[in-house]
N, C-alpha and C positions, 0 to 999 in steps of 0.2 A: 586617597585610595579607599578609605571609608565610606565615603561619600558615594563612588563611585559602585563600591560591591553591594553597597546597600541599594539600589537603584533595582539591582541586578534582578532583582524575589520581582515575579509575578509580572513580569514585563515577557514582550514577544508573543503575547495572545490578541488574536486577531477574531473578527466576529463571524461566526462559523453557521453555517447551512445545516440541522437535522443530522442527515446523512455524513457530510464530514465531521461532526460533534461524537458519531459515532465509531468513524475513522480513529479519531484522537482517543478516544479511551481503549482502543483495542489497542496501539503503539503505546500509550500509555501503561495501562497492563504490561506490556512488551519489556519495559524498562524496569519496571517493580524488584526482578529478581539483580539485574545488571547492577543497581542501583544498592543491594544490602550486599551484591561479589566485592565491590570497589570501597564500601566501607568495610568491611572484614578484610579487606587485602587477599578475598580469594582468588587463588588463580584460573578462576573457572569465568572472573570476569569480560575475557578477552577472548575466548570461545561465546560466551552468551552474546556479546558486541558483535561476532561475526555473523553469527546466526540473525541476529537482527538487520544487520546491514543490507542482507540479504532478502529478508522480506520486504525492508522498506527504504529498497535502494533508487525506487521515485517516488517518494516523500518527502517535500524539499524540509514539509514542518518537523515529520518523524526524524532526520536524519540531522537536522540542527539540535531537536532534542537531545539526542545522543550525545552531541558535541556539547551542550549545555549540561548533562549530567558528567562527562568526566571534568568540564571546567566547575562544577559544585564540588567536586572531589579534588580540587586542586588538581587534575591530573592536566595539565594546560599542552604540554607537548602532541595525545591523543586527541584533546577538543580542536587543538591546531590542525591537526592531521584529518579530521572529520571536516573543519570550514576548509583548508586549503582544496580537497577532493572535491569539494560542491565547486567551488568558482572555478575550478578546472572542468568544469562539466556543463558540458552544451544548454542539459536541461533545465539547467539553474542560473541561466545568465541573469534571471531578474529575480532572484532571490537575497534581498536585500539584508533578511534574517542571517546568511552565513558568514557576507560582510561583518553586522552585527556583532557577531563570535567570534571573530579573528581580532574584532574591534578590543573585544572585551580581555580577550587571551593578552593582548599587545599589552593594556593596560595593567594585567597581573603581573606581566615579565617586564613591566619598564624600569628603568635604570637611570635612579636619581629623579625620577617623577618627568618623564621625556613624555609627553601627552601626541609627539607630532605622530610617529607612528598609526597611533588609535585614531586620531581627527585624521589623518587621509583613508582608514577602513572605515570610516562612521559615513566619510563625506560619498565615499564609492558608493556604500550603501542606499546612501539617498541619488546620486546619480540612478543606478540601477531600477530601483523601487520610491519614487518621486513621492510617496503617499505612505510612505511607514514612518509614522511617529517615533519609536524608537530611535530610530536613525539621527533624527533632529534633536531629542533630546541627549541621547548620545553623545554626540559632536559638543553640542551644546556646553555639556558637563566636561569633559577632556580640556576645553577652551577658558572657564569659566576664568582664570587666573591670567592665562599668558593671552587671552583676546577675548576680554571680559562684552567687547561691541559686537566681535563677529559672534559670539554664544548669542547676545540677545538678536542678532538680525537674523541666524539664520532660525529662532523661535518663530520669529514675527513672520518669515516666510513660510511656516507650518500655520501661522495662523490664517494666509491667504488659501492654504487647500480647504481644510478645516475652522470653519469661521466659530464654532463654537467652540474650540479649545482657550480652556484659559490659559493664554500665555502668559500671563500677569505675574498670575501665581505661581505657574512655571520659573518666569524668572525671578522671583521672588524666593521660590526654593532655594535656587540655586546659590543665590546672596546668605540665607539662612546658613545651607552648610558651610559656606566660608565665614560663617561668623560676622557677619558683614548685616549686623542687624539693623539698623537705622535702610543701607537701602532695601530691603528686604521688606521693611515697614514702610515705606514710599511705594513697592510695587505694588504690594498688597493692598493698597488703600486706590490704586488705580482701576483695580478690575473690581468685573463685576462681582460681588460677593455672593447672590443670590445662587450663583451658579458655582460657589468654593464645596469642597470636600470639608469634611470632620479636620480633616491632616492639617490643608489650609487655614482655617482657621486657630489651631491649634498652634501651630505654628508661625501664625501671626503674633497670637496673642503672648507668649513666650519672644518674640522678638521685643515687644513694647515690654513684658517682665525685665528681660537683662539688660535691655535702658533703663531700668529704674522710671518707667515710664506705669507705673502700677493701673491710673487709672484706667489709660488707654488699655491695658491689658485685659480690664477686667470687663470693660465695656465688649470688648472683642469677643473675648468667654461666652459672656453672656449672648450675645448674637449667635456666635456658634451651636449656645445651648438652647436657643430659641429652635433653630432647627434641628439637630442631632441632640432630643433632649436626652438627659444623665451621659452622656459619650464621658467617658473615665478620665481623658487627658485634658477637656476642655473644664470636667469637674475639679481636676487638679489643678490648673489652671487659674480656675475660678477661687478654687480656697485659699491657694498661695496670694495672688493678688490682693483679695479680700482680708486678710491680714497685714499686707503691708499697707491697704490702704487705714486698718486700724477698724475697720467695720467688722467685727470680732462675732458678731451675731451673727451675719449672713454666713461668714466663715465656719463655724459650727454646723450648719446647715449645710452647707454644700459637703462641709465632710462628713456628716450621715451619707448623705447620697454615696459620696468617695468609696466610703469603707461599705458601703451594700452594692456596689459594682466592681468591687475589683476582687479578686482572689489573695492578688499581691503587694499588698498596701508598703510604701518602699519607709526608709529610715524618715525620709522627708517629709514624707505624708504624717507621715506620726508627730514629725516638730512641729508642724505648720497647726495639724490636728491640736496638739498642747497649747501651744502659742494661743489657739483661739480661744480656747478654755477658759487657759488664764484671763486670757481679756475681758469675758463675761464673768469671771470670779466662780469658775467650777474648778476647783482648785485640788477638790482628790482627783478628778479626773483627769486631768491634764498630770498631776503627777503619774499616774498609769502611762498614757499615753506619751508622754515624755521619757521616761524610761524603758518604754520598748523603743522610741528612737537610737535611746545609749545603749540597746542590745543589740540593737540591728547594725549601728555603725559606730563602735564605739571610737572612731578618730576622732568624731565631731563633736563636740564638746559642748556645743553651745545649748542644747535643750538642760544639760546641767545647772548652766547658772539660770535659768528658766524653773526649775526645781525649786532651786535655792528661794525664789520669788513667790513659789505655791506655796512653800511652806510658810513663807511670812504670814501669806495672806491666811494659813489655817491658825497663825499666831505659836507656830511653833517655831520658837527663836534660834530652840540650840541645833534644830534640823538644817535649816534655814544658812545659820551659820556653815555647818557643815560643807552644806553643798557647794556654798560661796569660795569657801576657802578651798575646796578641794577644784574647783574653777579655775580659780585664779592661777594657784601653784601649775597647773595642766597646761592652761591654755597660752598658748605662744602670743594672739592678738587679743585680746579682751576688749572691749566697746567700754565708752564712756558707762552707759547703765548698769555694766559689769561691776565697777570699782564703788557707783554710788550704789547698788545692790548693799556691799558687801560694808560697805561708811553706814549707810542706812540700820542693819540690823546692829554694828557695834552703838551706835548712836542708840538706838531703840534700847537697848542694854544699859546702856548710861542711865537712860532716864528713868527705868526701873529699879534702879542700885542705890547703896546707902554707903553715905560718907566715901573713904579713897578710892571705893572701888568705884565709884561714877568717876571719878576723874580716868582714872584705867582705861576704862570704855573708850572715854570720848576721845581720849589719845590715843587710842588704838582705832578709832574714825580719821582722826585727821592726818594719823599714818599713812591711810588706804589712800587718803588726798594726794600725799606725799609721795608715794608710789606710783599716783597713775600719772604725776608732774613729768617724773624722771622718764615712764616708760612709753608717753604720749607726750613730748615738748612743746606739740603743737597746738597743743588745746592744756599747755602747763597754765596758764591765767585762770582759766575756768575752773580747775582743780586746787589753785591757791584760793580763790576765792567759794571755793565750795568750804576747805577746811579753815577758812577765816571765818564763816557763819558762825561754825561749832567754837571757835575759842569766845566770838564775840558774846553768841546767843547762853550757849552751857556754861563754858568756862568763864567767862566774863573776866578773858587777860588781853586788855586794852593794849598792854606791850607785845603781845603774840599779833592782835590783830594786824598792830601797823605795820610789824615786820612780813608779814607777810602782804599788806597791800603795796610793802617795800619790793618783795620781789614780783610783784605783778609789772611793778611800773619798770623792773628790770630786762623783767621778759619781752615786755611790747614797746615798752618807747624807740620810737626810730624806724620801728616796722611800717610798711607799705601796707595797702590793702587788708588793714585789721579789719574781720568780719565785723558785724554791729554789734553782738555782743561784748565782743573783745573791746569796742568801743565804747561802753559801757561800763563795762569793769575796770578798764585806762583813768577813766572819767573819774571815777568813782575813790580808786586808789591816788586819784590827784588830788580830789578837793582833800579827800581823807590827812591827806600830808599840809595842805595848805591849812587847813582849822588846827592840824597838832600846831606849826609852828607861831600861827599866829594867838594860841594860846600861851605860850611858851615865848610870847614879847618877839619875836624875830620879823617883823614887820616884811623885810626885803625878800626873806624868803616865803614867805606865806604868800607874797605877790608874786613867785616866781613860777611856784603850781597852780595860784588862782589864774592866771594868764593860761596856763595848761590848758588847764577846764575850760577856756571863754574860747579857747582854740578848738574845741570837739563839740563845744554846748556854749556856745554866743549868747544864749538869755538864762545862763545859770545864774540866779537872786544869790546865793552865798559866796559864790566868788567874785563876781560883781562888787559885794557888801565887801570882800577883803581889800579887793581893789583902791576901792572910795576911800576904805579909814585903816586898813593895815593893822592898827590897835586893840580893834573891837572883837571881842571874841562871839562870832555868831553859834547859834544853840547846831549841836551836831544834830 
């Protein structure tokens, strides 16, 4: 329905002769005052309509106008009453436009999203008026769900009157507003681009965005911005991609350009803005720019622990901290970067500290470990083995290590489709148990993890080496 009203703005103009150019701003005028009666609720609107009707009661454009201002007014029962009076009327048998409006009316008053109503006004429309675009896209749009072929054929037949329309993009819209982004990026790469609007490409490029498709995105942008240079959405566009692509320089750039073209710079622009900052390591700036995003939208949380990151990088730890922890407690999903953010600066702390209290620290790192195990299961290996470094490397507790390469090989053994890393860390937590035991004289079992490892890494040298002599304790 969205979809559909938004369509609605700046459609039904048609290419007009001097003289009726002149026509239309006088009916236009005409409506100016009708237009501030129906938003005050005055009742003086339905005397000025009558007066009007009256002057431009053979004006098929003036009198659909009319029906098109009380349908902006929500008033659908009068826009009804405006289009039913035209197709009743001799003089308007090929006035496809009032079709149009009863099309539009159907659509406002459907019930449970009933599209058929509106596709038989769309389709009458174009029956009557064989050459109004509207019409075709119209129908088009009503169909896009319940006869996603007949929307694209009856485009393709608007492309045999009009051979320069891009239908492409056309249907390619139409995928956009249903979210239906991947075909929408297959249309759009059909047609000819030379001939795409600013919109177009924009919304190309925003298709390959919410694929996670960044680069395609940003190559898009760029095209878009080779012709419509600085246009705001395909700037935005462009900075957003350019960050995820990690190209944090161009990113900066483009948001000069961003924040000298728009008025309304949104909460997003500000993170994406930060986010770039940070990457180039301007580090008060992005904190600025970062917390106008937390003014502008404060549900979103994530340019905080983004903060939390500036601040390290200006070396202020207990800021840094702050921001981390006040993150974490807030945010419902935190990201993997989150948790080591937040392991990072207690660890950084450790290493600055003297005697119990480095140990404090660093268990208050491998906490952070410990927390993102239980709160993220699926990547629990990665986080044992992140807080296994810190016992090995700081703590140097050779019994913490294994117990926790103990729960690694808890977590993944027996699993399917372990990612590579995961693969890695399995690996790593096998030979790990296979050298304890074969230090520790247990020959049988030392070969029972060295086997592990020759199952995930067939030319491992130190389990191999347990294999052949079981006895020998190879150097870790």
């Amino acid at each position: 329905m969205k979809t559909i009203k938004y369509l609605f703005a700046g459609m039904l103009m048609m290419a007009l002769s001097a003289p009726a150019m002149a026509q239309d701003v006088d009916y236009k005028t005409a409506l100016e005052p009708i237009q501030k009666a129906l938003e005050s609720n005055s009742p003086e609107a339905a005397e000025l309509a009558k007066k009007y009707q009256k002057t431009y009661k053979k004006d098929a454009k003036a009198m659909v106008a009319l029906g098109q201002t009380y349908f902006g007014d929500k008033k659908y029962d009068e826009a009804k009453a405006i289009g039913e009076a035209m197709i009743n009327n001799k003089k308007f048998a090929n006035c496809g436009d009032a079709y149009i409006l009863l099309g539009d009316v159907a659509v406002a008053q459907a019930q449970d999203g009933d599209a058929g109503p509106a596709a038989t006004l769309y389709e009458t429309a174009i029956s009557v008026d064989p050459k109004n675009k509207t019409a075709y896209e119209r129908y088009a749009t009503v169909n896009r769900n319940a006869a996603p072929e007949e929307a694209i054929r009856m485009l393709q037949e608007y492309k045999k009157i009009d051979p320069t329309y891009q239908v492409e993009a056309k249907i390619a819209d139409l995928y956009y507003n249903q979210n239906r982004f991947q075909d929408a990026i297959d249309w759009y790469k059909k047609g000819d681009a030379a001939n795409y609007s600013f919109t177009d490409f924009s919304k190309w490029a925003y298709s390959n965005f919410f694929r996670a498709k960044y680069n395609d995105a940003l190559a898009v942008a760029k095209q878009g911005l080779s012709k419509f240079n600085n246009n705001v959405d395909l700037t935005r566009a462009a900075l957003y991609s350019s960050v995820e692509t990690g190209d944090f320089a161009s990113a900066v750039n483009y948001g000069k350009v961003l924040f000298d073209s728009t008025k309304a710079p949104t909460a997003m622009d500000y993170s994406y803005l930060g986010s770039a900052q940070l990457g180039v390591k301007d580090y008060q700036n992005a904190i600025t720019s970062l917390n106008k995003a937390l003014e502008l939208e404060p549900k979103d949380l994530k340019p905080m622990g983004k903060i939390s990151q500036a601040y390290m990088g200006l070396g202020d730890e207990n800021k840094a901290l702050e921001y981390s922890q006040k993150y974490l407690e807030k945010e419902e999903n935190p990201g993997y970067s989150d948790y080591s953010n937040l392991a990072d600066i207690y660890t950084k702390k450790g290493d600055n500290a003297k005697g119990a209290e480095k140990a404090d620290w660093y268990n208050k790192a491998m906490g952070v470990w410990e927390l993102m195990a239980t709160k993220a299961p699926s990547i629990a290996d990665i986080a044992y083995y992140m807080e296994l470094q810190i016992a090995d490397n700081q703590l140097k507790d050779k019994s913490k290590v294994r117990e926790l390469y103990q729960k690694i090989i808890s977590t993944d053994e027996g699993k399917e489709n372990l990612s590579s890393n995961s693969k890695l860390i399995l690996t790593a937590a096998y030979l790990n148990e296979a050298i304890n035991y074969n230090n520790e004289k247990q020959p049988e079992k030392a070969k029972e993890f060295a086997e592990k490892v020759l199952k995930i890494d067939p030319n491992n040298a130190t389990a191999k080496q347990i294999m052949s002599f079981g006895q020998e304790a190879p150097a870790e």
